[in-house]
MARBA-3410 file (N, C-alpha, C, O; in Angstrom, 1 decimal):
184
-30.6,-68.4,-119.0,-29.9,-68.9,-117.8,-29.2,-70.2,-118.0,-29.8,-71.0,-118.8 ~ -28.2,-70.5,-117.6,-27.5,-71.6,-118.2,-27.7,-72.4,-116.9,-28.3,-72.1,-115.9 ~ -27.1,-73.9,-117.3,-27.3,-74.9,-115.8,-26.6,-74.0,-115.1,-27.2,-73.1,-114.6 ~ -25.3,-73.9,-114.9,-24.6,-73.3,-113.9,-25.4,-72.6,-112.7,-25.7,-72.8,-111.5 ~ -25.6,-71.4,-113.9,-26.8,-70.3,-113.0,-27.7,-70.8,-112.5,-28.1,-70.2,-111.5
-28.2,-71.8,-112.7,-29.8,-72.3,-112.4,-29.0,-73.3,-110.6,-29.5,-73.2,-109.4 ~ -28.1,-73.9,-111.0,-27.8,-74.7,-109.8,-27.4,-73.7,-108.8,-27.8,-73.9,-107.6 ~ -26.6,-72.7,-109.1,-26.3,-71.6,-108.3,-27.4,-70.8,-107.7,-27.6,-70.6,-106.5 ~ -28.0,-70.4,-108.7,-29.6,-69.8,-108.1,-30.1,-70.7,-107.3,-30.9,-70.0,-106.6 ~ -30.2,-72.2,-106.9,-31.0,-72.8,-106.0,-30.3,-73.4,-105.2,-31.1,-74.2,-104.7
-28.8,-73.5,-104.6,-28.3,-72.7,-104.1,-28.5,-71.8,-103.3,-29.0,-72.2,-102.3 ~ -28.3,-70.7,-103.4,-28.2,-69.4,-103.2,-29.3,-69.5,-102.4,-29.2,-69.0,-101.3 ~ -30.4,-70.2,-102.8,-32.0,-70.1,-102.5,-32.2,-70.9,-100.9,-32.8,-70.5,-99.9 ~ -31.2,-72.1,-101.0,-31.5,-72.6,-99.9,-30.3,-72.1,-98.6,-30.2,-72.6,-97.5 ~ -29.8,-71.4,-98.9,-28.5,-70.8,-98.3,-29.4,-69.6,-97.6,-29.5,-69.5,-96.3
-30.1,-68.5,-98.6,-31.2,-68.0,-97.5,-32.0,-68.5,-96.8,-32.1,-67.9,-95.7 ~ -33.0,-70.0,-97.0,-33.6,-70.5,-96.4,-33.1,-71.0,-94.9,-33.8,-70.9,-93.9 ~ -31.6,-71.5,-94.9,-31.1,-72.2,-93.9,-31.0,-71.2,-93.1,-31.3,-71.2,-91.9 ~ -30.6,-69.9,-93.8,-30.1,-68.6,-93.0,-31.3,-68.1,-91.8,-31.0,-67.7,-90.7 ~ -32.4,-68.3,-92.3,-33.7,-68.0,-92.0,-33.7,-68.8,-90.8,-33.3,-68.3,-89.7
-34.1,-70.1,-90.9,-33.9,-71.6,-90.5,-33.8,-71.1,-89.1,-34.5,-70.8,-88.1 ~ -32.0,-71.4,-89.6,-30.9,-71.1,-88.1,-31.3,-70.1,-87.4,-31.4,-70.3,-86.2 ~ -31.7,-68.8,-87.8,-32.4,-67.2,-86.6,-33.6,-67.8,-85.9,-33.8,-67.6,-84.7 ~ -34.4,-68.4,-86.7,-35.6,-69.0,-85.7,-35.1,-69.6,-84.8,-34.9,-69.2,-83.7 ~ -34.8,-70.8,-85.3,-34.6,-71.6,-84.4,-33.1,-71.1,-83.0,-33.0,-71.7,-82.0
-32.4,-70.2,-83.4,-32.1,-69.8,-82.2,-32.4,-69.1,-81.6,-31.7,-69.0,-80.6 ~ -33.7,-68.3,-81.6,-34.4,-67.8,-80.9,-35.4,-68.4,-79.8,-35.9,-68.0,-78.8 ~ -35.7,-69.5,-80.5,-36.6,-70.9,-79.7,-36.2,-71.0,-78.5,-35.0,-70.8,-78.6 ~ -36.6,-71.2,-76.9,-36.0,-71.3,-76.0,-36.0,-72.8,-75.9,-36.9,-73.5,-76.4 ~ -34.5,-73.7,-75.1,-34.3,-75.0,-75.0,-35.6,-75.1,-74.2,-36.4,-76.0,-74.2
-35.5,-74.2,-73.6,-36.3,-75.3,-72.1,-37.5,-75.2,-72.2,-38.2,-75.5,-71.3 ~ -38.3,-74.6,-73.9,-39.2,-75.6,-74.2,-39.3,-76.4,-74.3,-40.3,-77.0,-73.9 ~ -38.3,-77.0,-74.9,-38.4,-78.5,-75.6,-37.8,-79.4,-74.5,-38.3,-80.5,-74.4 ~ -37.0,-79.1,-73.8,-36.5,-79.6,-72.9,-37.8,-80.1,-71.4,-37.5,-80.8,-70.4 ~ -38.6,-79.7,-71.6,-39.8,-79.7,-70.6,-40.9,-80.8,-71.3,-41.8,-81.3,-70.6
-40.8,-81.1,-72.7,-41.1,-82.0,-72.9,-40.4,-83.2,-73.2,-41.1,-84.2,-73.5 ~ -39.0,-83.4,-73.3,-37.9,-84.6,-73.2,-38.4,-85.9,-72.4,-38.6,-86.2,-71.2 ~ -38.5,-86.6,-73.3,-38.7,-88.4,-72.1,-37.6,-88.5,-71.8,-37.4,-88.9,-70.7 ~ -37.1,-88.4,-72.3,-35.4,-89.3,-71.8,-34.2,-88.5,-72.2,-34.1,-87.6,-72.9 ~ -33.2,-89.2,-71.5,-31.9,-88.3,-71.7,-31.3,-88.4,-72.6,-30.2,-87.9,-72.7
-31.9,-89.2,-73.9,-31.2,-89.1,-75.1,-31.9,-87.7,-75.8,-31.3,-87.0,-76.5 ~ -33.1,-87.5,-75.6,-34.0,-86.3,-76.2,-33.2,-84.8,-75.6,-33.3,-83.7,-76.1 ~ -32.2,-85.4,-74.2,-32.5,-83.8,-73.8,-31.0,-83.6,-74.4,-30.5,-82.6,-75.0 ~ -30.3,-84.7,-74.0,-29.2,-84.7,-74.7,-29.1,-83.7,-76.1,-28.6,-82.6,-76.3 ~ -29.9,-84.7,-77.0,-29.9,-83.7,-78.5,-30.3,-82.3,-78.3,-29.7,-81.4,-78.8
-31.6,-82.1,-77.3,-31.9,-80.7,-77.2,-31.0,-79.8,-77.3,-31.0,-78.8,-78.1 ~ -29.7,-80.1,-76.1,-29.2,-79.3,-75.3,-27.9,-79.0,-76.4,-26.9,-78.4,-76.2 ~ -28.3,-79.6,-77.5,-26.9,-79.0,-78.0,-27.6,-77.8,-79.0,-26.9,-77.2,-79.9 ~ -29.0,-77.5,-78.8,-29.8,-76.2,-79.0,-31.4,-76.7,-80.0,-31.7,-77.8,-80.5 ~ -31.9,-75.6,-80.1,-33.0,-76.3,-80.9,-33.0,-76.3,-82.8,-33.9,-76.6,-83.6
-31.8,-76.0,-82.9,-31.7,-76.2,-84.5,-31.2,-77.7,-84.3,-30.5,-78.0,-85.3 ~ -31.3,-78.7,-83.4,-31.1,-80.2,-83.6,-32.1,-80.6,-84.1,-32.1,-81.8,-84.4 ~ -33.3,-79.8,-84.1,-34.4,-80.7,-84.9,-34.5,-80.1,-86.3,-35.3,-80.5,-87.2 ~ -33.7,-79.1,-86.3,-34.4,-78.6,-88.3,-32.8,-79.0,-89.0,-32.6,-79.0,-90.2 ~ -32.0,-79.2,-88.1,-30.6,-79.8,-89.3,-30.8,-81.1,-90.5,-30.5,-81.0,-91.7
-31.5,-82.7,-89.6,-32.2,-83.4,-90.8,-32.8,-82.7,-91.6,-32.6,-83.3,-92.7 ~ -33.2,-81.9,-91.8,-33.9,-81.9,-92.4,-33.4,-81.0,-93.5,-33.7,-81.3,-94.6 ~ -32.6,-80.0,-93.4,-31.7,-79.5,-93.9,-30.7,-80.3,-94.9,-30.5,-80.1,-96.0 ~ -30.0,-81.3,-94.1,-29.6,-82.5,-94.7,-30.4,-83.1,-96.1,-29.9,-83.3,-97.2 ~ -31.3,-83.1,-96.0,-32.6,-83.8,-96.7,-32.7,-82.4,-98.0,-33.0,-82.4,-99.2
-32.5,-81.4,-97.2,-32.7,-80.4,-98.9,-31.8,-80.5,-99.4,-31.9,-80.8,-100.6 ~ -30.3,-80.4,-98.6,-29.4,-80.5,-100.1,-29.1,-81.8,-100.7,-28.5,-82.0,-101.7 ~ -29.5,-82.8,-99.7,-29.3,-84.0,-100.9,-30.9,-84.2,-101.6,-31.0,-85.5,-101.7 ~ -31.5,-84.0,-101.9,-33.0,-83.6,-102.5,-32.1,-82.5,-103.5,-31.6,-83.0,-104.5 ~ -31.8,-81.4,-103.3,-31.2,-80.5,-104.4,-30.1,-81.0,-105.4,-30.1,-80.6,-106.6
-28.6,-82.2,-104.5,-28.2,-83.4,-105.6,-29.1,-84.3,-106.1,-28.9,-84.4,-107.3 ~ -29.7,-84.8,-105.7,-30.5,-86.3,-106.8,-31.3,-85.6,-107.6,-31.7,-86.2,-108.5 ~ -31.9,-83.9,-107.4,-32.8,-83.0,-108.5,-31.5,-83.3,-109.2,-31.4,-84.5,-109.7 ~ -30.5,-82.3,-109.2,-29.7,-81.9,-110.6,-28.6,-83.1,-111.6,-28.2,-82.9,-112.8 ~ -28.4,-84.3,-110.8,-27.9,-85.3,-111.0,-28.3,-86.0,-112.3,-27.5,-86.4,-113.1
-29.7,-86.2,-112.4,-29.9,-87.1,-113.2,-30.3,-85.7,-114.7,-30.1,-86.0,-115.9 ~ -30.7,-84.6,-114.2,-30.4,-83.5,-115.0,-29.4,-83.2,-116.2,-29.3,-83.0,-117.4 ~ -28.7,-83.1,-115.2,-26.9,-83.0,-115.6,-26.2,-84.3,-116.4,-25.2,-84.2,-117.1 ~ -26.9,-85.9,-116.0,-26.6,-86.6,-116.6,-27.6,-86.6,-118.2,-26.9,-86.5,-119.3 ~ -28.5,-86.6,-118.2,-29.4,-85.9,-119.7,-28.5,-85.2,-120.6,-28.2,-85.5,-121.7
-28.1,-84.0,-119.6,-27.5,-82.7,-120.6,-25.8,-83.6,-120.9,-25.3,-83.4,-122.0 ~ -25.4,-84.0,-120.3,-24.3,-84.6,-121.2,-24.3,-85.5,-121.9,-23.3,-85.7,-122.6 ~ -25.2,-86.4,-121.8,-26.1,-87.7,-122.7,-26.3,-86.9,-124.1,-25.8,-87.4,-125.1 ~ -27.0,-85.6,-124.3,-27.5,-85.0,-125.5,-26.2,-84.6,-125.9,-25.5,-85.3,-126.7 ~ -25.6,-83.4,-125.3,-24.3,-83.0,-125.8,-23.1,-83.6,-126.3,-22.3,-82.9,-127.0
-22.9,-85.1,-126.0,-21.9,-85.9,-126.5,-22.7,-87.0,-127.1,-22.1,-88.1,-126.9 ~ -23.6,-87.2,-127.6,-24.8,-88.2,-128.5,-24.3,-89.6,-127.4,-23.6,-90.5,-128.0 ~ -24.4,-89.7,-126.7,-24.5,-90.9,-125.9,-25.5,-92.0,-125.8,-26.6,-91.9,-125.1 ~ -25.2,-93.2,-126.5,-26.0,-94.4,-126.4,-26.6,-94.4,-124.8,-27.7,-94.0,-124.5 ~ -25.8,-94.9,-124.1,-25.7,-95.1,-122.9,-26.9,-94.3,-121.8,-26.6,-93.2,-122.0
-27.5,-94.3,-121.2,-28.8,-93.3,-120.0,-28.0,-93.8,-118.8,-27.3,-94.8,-118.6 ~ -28.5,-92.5,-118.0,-27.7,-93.1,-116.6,-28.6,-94.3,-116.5,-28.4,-95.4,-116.0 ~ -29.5,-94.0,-117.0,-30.7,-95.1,-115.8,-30.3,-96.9,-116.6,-31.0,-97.9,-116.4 ~ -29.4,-96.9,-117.3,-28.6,-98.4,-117.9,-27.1,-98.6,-116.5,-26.5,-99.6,-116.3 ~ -27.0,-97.4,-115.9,-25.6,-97.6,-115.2,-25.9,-98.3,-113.7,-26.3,-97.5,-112.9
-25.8,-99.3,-113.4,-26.2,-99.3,-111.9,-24.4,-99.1,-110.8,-23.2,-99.0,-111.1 ~ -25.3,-99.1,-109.4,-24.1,-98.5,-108.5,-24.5,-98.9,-107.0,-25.6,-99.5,-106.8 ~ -23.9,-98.7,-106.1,-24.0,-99.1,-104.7,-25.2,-98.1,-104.1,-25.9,-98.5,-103.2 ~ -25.5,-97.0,-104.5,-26.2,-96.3,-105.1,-26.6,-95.2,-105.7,-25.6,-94.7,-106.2 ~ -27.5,-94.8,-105.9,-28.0,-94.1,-106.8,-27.0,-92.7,-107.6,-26.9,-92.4,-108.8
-26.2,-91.9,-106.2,-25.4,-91.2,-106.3,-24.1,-92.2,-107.0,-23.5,-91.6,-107.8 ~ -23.9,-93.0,-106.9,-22.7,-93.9,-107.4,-23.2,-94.3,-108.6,-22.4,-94.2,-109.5 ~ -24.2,-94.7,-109.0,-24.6,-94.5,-110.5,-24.4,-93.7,-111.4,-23.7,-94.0,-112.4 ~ -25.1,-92.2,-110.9,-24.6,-90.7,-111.2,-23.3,-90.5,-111.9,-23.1,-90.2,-113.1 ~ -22.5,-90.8,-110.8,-21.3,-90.5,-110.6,-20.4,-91.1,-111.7,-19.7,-90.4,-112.4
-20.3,-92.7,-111.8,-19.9,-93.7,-112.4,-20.3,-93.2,-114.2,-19.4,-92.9,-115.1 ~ -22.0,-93.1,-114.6,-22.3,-92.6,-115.9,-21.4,-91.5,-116.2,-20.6,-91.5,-117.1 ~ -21.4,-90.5,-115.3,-20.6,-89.2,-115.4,-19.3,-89.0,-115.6,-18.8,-87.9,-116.0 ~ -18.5,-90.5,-115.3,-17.4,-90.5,-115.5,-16.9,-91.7,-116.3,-15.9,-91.7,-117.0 ~ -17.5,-92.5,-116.1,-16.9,-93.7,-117.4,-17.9,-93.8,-118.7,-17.5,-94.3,-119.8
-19.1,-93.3,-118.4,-19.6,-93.4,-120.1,-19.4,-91.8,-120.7,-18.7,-91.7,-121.6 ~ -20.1,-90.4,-119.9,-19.4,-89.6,-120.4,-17.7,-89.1,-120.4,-17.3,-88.1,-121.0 ~ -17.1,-89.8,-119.7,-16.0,-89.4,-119.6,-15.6,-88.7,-119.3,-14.5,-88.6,-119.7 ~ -16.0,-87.7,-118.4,-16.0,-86.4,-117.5,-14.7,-86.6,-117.0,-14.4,-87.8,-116.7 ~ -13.7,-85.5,-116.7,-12.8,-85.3,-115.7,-13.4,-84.7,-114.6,-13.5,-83.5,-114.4
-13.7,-85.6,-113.8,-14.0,-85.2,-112.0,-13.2,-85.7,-110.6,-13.6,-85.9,-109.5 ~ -11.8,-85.6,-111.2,-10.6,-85.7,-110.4,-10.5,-84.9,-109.2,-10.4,-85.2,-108.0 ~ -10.5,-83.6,-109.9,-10.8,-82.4,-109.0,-11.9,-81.8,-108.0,-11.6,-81.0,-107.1 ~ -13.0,-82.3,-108.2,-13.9,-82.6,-107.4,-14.3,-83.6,-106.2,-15.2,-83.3,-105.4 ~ -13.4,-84.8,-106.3,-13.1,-86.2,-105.8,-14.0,-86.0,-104.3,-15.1,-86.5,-104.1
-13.3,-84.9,-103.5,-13.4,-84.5,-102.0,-14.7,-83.7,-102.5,-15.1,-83.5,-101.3 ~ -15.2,-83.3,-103.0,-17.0,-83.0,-103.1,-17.5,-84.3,-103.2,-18.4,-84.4,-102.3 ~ -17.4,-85.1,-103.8,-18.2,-86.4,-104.0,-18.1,-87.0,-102.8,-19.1,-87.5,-102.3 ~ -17.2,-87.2,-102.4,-16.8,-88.2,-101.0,-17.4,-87.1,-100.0,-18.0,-87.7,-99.1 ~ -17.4,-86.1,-99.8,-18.7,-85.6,-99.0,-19.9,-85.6,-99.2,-20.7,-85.5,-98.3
-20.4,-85.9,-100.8,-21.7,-86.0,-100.8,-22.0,-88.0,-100.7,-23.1,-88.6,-101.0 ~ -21.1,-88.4,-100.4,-21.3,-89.5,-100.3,-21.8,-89.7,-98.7,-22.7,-90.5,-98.3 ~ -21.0,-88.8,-98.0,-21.0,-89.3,-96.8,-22.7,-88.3,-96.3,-23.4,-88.8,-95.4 ~ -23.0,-87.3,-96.8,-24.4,-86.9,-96.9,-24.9,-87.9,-97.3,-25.1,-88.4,-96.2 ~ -25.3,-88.7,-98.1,-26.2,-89.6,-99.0,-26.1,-90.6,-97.3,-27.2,-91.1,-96.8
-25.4,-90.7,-96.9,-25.3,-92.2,-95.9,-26.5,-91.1,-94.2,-27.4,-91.6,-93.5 ~ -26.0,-89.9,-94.2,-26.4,-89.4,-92.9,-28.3,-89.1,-93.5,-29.4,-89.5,-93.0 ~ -28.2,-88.3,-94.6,-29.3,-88.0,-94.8,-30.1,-89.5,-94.9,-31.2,-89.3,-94.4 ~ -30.1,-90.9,-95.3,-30.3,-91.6,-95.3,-30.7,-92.6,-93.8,-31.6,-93.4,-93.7 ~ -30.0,-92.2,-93.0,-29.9,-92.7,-91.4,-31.5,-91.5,-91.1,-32.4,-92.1,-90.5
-31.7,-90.4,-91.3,-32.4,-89.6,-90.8,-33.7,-90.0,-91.4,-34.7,-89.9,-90.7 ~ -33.7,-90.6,-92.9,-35.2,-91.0,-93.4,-35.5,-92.1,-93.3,-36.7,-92.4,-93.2 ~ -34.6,-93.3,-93.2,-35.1,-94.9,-92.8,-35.1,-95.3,-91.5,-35.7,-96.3,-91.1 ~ -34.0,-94.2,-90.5,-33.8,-94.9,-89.5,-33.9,-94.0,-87.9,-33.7,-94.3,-86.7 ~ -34.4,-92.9,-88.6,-35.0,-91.8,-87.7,-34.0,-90.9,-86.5,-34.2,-90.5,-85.4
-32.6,-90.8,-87.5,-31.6,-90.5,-87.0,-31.0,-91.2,-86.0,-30.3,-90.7,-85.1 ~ -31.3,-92.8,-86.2,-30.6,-93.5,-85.1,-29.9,-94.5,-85.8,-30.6,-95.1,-86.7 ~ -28.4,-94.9,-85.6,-27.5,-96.0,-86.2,-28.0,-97.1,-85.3,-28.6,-97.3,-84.3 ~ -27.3,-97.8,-86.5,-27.7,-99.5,-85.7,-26.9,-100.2,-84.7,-26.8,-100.5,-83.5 ~ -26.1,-100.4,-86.1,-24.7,-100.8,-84.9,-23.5,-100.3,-84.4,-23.5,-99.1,-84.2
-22.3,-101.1,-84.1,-21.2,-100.6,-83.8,-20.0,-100.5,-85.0,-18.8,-100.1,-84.8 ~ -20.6,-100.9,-86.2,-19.8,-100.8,-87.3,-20.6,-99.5,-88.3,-20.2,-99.2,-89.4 ~ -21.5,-99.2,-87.8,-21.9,-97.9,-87.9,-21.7,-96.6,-87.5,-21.8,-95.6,-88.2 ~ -21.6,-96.6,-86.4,-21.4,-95.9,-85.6,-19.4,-95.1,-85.7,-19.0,-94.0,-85.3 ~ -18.8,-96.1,-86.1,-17.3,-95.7,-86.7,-17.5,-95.1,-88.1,-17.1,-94.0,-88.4
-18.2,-95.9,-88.8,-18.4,-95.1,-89.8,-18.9,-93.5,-89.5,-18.1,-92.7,-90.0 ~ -19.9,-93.1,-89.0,-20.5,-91.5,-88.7,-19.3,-90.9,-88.0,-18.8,-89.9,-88.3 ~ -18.9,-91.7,-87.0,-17.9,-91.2,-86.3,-16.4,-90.3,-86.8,-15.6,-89.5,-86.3 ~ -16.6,-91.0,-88.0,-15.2,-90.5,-89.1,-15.9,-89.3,-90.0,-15.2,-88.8,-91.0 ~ -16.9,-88.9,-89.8,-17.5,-88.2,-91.0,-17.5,-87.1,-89.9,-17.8,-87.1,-88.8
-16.7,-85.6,-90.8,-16.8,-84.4,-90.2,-17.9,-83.3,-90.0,-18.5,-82.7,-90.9 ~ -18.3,-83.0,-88.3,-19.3,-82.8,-88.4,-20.2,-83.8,-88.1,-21.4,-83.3,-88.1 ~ -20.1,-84.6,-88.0,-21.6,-85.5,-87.0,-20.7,-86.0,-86.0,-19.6,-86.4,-86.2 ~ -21.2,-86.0,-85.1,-21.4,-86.5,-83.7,-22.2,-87.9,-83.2,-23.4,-87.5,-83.2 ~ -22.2,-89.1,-82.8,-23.1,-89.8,-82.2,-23.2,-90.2,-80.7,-22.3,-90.7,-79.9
-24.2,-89.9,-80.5,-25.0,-89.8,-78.9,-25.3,-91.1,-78.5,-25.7,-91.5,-79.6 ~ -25.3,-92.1,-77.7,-26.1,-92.8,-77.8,-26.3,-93.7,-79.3,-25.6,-94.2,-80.2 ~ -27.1,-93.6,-79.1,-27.2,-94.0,-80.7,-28.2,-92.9,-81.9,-28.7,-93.3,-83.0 ~ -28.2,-92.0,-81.5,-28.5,-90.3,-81.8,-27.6,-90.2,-82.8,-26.6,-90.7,-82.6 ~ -27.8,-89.5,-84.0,-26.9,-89.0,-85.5,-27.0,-87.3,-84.5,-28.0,-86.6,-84.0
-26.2,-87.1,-84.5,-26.3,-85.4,-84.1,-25.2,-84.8,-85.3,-24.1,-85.2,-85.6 ~ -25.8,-83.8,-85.7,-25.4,-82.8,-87.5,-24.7,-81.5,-86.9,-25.5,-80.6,-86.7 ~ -24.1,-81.4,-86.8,-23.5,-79.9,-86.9,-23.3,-78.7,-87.7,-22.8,-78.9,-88.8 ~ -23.7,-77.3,-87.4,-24.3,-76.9,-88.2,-23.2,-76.6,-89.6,-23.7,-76.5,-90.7 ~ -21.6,-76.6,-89.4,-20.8,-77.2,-90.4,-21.0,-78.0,-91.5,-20.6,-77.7,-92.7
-21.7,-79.2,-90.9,-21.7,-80.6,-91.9,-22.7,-79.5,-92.7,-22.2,-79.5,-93.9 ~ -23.8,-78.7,-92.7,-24.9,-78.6,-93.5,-24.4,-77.8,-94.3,-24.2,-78.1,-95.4 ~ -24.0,-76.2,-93.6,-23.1,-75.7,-94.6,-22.2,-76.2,-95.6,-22.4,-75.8,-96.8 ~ -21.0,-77.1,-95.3,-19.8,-78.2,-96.2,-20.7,-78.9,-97.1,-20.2,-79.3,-98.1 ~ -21.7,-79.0,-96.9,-22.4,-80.1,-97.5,-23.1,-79.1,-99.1,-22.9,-79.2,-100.3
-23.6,-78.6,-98.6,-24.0,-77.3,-99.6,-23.0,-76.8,-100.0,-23.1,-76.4,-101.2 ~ -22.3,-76.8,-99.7,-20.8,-76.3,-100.3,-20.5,-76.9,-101.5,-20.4,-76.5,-102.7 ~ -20.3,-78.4,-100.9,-19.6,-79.2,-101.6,-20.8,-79.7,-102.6,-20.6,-79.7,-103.8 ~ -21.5,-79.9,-102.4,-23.0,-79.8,-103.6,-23.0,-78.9,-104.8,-23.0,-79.3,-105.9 ~ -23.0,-77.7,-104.4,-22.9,-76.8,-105.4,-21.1,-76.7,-106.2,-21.0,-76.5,-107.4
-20.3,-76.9,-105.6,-19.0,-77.2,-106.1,-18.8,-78.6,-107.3,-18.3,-78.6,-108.4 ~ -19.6,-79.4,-106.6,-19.8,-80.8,-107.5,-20.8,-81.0,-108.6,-20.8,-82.0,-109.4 ~ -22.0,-79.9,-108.6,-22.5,-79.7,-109.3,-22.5,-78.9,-110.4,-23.2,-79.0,-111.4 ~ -21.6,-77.9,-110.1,-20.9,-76.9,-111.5,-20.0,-77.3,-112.3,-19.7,-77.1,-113.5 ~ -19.6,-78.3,-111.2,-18.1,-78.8,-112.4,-18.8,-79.9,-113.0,-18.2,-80.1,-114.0
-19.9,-80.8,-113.1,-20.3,-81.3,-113.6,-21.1,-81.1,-114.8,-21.4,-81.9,-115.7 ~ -21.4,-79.5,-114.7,-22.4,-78.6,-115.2,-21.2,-78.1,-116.3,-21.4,-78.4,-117.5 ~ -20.2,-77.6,-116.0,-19.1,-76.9,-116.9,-18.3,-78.0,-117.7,-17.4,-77.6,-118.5 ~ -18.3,-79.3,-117.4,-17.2,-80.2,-117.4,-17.6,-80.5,-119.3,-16.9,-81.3,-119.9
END
């Protein structure tokens, strides 16, 4: 099985998972959850259905499935082109910009064509990040423009709300950014 396949295969893997995911949880009734709501920011998120609570986290697989194959992929072109250089010498704003930067100025990768996968998974790396340090809530008002411009999230209050688009595009653009780095 070559990388390609292997990234494709898990992929594919979490594409059923989510598939799964989404039927449960639209079968869930709101006005469970909705009956236990403190406040109108909780029912708020409710009401835009009960897969508002399993999208973080969805979020969180496929960027957990980029930072898996990333430093992978940077190995396998470290060996294949005898490279002094390890990502883990490159630093970046983070981790994914590390990646990215080894990938492209030490191995030299053309990832031109990819550009709009990366700048989506950038903008993943920032949401999926709001969801694990900050409990899906922005801070300020120079945050809040920022999510605001990202397609596919919504902010409530000060609520990150995901759409089930962003999770899809996001796996999309994961696996798109990940083959061409895989084939490159």
């Amino acid at each position: 099985m070559t990388i390609t396949e292997r990234i494709e295969y898990d992929v594919q893997c979490l594409e059923v998972y989510f598939r799964k995911l989404f039927s449960m949880a639209n079968e869930a009734s709101p006005q469970e959850f909705l009956a236990v709501a403190t406040s109108e920011e909780a029912k708020c998120f409710i009401q835009h259905n009960a897969t508002a609570f399993i999208r973080p986290d969805m979020v969180c697989n496929v960027y957990s499935l980029v930072d898996f194959w990333l430093p992978q992929l940077c190995s396998f072109h470290k060996r294949k082109s005898n490279l002094v250089l390890s990502y883990k010498d490159i630093k970046g704003v983070s981790d994914l910009d590390a990646y990215h930067k080894y990938l492209t100025k030490v191995a030299a990768l053309s990832l031109q064509n990819v550009q709009p996968s990366y700048d989506h998974l950038d903008n993943l790396r920032m949401v999926r990040n709001c969801d694990i340090h900050n409990g899906g809530h922005i801070k300020d008002e120079p945050q809040r423009i920022k999510f605001e411009q990202v397609p596919g999230i919504t902010v409530s209050g000060s609520l990150v709300i995901i759409a089930d688009s962003f999770v899809w595009d996001s796996l999309n653009y994961a696996k798109v950014y990940l083959c061409a780095v895989a084939q490159a």
